[in-house]
DSSP file (Angstrom, degrees, kcal/mol; ACC not computed):
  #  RESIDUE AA STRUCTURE BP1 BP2  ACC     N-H-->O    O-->H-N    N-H-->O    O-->H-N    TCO  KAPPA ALPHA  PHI   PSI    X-CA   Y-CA   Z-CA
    1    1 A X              0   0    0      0, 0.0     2,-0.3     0, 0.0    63,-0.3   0.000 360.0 360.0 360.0 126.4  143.1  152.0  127.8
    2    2 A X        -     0   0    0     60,-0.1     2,-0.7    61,-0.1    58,-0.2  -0.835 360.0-139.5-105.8 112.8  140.1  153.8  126.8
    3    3 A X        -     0   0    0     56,-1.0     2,-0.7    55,-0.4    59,-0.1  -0.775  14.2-120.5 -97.6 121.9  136.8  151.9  127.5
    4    4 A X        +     0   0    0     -2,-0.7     2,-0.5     1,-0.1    -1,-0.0  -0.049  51.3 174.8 -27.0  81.9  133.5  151.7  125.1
    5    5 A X        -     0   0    0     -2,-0.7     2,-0.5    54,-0.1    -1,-0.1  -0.845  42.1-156.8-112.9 116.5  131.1  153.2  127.7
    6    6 A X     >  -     0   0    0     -2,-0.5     4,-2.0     1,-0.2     5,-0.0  -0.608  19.9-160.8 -63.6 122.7  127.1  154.3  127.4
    7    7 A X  H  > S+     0   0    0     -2,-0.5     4,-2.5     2,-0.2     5,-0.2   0.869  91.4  59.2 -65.4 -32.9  127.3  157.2  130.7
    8    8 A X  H  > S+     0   0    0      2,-0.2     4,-1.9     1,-0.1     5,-0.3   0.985 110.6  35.0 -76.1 -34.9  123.3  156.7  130.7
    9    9 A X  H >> S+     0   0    0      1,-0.2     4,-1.3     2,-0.2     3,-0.9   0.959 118.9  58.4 -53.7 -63.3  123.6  152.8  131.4
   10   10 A X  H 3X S+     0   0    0     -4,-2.0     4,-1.3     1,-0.2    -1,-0.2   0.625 113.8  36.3  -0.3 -68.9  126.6  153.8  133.6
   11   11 A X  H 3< S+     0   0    0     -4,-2.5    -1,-0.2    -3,-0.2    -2,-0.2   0.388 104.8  60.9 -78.5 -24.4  124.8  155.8  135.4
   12   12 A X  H << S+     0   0    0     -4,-1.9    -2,-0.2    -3,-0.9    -1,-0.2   0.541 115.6  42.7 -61.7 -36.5  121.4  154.1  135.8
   13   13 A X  H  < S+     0   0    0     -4,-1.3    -2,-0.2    -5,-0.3    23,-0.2   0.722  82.3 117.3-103.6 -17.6  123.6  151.0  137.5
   14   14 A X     <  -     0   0    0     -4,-1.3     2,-0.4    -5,-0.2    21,-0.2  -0.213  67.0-135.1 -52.1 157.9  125.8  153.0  139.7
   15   15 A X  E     -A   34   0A   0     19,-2.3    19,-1.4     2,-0.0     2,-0.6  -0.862  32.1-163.7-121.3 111.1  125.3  152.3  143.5
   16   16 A X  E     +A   33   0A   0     -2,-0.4     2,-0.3    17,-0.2    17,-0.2  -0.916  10.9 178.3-124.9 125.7  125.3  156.4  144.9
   17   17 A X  E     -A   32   0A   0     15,-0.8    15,-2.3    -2,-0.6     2,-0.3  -0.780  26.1-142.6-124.8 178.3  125.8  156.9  148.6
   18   18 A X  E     -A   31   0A   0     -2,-0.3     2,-0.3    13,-0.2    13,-0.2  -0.898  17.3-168.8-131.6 132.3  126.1  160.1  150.9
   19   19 A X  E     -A   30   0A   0     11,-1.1    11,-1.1    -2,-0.3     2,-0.3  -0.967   7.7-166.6-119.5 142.5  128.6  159.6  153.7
   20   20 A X        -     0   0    0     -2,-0.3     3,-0.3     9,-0.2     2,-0.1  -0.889  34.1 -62.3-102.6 162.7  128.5  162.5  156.6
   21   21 A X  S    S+     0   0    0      1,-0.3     8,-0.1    -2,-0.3     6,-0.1  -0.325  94.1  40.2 -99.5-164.8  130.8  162.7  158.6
   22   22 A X  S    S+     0   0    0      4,-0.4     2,-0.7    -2,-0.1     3,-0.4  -0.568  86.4 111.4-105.9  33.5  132.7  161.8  161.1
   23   23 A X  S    S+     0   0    0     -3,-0.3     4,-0.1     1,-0.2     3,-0.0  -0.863  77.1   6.6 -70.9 115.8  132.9  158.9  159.8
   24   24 A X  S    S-     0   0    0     -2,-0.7    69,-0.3     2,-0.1    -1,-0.2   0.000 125.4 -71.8 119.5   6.8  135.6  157.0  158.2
   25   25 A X  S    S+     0   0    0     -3,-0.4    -2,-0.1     1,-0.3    -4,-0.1   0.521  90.7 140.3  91.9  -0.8  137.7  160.0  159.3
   26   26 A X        -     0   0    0      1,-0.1    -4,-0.4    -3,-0.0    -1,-0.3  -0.254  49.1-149.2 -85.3 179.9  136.5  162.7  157.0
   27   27 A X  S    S+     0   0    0      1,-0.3     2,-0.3     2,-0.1    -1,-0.1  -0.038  84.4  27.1-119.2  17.1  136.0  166.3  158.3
   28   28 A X  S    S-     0   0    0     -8,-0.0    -1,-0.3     2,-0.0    -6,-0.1  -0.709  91.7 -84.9 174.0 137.3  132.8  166.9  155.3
   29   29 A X        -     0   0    0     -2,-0.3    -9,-0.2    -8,-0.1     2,-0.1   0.059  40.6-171.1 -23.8 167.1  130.3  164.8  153.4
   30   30 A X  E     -A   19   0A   0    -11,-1.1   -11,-1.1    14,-0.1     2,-0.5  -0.884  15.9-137.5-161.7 160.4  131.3  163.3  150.5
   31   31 A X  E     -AB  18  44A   0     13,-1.4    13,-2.3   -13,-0.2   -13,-0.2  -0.957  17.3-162.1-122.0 132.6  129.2  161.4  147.8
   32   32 A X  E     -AB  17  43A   0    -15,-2.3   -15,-0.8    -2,-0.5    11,-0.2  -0.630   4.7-168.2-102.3 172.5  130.5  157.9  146.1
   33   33 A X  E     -AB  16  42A   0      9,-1.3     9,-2.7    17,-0.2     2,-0.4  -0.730  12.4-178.0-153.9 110.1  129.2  156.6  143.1
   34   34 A X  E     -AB  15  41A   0    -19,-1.4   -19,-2.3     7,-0.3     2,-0.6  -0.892  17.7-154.0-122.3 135.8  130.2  152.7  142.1
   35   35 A X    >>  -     0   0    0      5,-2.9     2,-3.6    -2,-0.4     3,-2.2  -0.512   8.7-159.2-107.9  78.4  129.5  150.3  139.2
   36   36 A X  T 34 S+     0   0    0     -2,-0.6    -1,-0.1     1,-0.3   -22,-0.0   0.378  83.1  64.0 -13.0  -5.1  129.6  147.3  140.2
   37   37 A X  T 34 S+     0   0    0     -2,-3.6    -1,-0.3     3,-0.1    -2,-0.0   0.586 121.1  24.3-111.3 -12.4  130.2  145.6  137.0
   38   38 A X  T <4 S-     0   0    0     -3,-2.2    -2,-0.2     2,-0.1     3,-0.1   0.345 101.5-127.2-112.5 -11.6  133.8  147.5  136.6
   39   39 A X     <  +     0   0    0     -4,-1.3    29,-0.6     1,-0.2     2,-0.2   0.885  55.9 146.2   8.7  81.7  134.5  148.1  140.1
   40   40 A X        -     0   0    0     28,-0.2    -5,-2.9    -5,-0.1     2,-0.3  -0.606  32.0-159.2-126.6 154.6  135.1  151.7  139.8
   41   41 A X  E     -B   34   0A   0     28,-0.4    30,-1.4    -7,-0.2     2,-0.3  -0.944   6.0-162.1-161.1 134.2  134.3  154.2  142.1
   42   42 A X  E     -Bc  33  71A   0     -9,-2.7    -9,-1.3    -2,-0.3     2,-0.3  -0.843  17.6-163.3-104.9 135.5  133.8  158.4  141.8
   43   43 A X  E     +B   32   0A   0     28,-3.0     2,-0.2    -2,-0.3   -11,-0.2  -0.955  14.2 168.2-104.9 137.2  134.0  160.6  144.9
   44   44 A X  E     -B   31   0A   0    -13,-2.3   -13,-1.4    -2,-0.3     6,-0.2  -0.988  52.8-123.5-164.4-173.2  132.9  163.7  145.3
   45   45 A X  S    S+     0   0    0     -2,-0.2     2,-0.3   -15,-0.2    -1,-0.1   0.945 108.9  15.2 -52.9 -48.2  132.0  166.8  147.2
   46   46 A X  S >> S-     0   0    0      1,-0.1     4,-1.9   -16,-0.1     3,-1.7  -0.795  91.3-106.2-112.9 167.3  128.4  166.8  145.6
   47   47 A X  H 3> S+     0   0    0      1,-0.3     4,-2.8    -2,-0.3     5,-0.2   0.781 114.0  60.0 -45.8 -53.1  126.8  163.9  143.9
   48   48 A X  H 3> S+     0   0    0      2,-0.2     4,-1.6     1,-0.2    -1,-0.3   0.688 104.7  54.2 -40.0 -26.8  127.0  165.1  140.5
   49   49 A X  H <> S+     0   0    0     -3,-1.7     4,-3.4     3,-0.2    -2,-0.2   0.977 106.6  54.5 -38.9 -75.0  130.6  165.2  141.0
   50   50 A X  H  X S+     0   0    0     -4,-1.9     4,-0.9    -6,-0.2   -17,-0.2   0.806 105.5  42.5 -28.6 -66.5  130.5  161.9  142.0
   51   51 A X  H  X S+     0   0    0     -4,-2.8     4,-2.5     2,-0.2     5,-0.4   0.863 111.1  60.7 -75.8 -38.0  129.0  160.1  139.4
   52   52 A X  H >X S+     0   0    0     -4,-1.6     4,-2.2    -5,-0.2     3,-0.6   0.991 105.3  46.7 -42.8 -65.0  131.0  162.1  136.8
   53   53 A X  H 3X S+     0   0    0     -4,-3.4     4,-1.8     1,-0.2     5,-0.3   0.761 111.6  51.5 -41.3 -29.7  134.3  161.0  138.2
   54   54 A X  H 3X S+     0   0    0     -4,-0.9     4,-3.4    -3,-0.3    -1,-0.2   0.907 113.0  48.5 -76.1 -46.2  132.9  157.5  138.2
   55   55 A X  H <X S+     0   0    0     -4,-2.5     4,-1.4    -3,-0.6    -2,-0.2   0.754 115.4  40.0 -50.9 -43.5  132.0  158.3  134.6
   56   56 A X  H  X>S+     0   0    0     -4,-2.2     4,-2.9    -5,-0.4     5,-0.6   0.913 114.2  52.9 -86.8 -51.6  135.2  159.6  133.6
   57   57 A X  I  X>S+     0   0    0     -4,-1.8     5,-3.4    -5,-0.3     4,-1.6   0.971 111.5  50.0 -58.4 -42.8  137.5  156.7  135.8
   58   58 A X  I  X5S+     0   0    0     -4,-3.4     4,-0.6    -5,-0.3   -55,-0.4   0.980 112.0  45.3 -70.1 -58.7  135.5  153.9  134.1
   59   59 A X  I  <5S+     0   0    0     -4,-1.4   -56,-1.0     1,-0.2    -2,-0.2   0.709 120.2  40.2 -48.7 -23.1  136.1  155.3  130.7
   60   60 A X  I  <5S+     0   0    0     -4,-2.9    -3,-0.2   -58,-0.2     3,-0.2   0.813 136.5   3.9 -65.7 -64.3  139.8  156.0  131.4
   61   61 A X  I ><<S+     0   0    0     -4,-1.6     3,-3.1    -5,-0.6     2,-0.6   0.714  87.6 114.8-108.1 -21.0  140.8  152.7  133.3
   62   62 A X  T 3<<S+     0   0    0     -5,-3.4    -1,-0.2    -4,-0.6     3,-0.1   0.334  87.8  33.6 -37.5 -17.0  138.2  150.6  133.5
   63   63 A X  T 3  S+     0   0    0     -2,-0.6    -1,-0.2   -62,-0.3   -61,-0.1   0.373  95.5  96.1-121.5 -17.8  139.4  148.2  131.6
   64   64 A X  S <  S+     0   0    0     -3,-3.1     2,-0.3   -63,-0.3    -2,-0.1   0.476  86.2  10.7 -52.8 -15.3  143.3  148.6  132.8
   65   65 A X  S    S-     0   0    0     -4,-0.2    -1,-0.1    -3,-0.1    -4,-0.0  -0.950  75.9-102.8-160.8 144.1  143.9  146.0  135.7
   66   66 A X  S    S+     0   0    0     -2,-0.3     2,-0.4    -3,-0.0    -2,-0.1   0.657 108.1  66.0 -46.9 -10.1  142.2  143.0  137.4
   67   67 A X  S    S-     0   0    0      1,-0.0    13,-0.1    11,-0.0   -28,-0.1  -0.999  89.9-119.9-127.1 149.1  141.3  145.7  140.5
   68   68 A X        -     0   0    0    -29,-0.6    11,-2.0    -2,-0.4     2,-0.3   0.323  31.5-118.7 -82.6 171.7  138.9  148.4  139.8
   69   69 A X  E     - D   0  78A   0      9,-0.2   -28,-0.4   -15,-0.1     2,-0.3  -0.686  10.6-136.5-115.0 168.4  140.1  152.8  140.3
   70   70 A X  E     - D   0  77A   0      7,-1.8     2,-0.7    -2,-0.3     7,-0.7  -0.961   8.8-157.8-112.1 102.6  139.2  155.3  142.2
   71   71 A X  E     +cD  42  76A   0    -30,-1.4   -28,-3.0    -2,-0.3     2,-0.3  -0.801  15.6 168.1-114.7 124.6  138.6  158.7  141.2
   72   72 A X  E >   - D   0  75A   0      3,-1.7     3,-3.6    -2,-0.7   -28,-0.1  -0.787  62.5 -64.4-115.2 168.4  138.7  161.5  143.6
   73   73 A X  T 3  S-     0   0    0     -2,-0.3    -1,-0.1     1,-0.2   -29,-0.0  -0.183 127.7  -0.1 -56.8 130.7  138.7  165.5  142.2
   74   74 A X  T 3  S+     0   0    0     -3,-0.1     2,-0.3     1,-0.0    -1,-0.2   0.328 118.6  75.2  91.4 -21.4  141.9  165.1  140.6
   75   75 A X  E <   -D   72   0A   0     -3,-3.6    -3,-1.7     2,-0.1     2,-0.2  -0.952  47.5-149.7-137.7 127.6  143.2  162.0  141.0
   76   76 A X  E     +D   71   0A   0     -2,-0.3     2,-0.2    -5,-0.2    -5,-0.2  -0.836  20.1 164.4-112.2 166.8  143.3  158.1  140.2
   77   77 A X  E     -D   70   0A   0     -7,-0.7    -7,-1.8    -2,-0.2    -2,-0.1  -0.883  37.8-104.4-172.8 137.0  144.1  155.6  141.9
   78   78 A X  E     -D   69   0A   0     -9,-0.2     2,-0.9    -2,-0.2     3,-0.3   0.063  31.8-128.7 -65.3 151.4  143.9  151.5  142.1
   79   79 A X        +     0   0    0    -11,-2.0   -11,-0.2     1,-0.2    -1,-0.1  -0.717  62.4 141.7-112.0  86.1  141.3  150.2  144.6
   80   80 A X        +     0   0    0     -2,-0.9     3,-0.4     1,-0.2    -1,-0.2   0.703  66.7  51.5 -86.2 -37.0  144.4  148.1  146.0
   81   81 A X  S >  S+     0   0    0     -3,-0.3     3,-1.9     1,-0.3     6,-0.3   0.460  81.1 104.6-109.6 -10.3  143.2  148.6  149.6
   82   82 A X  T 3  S+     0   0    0      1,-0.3    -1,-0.3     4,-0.1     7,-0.1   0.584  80.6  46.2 -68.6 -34.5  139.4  147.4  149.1
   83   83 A X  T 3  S+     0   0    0     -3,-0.4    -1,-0.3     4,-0.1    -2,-0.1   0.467  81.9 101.9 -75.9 -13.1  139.6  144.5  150.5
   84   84 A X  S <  S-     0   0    0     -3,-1.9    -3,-0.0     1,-0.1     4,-0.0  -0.223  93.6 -91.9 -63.7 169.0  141.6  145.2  153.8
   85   85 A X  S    S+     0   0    0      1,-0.2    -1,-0.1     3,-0.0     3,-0.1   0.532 119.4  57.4 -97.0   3.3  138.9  145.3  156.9
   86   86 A X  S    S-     0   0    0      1,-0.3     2,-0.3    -5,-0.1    -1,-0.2   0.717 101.8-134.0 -31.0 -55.6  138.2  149.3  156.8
   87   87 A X        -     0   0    0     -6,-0.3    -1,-0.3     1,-0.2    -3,-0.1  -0.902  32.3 -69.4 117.0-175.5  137.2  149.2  153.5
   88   88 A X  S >> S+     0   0    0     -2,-0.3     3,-1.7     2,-0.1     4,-0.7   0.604 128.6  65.9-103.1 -37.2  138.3  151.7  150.8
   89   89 A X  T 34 S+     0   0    0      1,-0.3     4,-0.2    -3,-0.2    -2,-0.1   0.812  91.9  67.4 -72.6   0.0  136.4  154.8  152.5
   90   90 A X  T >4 S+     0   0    0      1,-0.2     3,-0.8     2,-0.1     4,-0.3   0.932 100.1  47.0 -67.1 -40.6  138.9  154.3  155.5
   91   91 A X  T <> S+     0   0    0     -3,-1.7     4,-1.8     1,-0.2    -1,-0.2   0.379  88.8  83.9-108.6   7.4  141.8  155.5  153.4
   92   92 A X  H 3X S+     0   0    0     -4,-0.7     4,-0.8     1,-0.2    -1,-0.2   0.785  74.6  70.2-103.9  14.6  140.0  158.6  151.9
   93   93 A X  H <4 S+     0   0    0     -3,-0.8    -1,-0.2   -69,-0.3    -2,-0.2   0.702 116.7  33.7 -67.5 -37.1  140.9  161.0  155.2
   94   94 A X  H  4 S+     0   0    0     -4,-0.3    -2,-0.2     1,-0.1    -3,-0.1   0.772 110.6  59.8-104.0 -14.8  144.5  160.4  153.2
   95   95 A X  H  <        0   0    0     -4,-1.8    -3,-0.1     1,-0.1    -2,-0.1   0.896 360.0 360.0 -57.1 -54.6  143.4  160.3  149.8
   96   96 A X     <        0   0    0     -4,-0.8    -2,-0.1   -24,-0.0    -1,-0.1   0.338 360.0 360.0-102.9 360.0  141.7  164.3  149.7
């Protein structure tokens, strides 16, 4: 399902953090980028990245399931685990 999306609004309300590590288990930053109003969420190595993937996963699923994606370089994937008490950045040492 292909969603109607402005990228500058998109991108004006995404929520963009910087994780270093070693936390959550990775072995090197990573930058998220989430819109809270789809609850979709881009990772990547550098920010732009990020917020592209975010860009590209909302316009691609956003609109596909009652739980939000995830896009990492390369991949999607339902944010099935978000709720669990890690969090979703717990499972992206096995996601990349």
């Amino acid at each position: 399902m292909t969603t109607d999306v402005d990228p500058d609004a998109l991108r004006a309300r995404a929520q963009v953090t910087h994780v270093e590590p070693p936390v959550y288990g990775l072995d090197e930053a990573l930058w998220s980028a989430e819109d809270p109003e789809t609850d979709c969420v881009g990772y990547g190595r550098v920010e732009a990245e990020a917020v592209g993937n975010l860009v590209a996963v909302v316009v691609e699923r956003g609109g596909d399931s009652a739980v939000g994606h995830v896009k990492l370089p390369g991949e999607v994937v339902e944010r099935t685990w978000e709720r669990e008490e890690n969090g979703v950045l717990s499972r992206l040492g096995d996601l990349l």
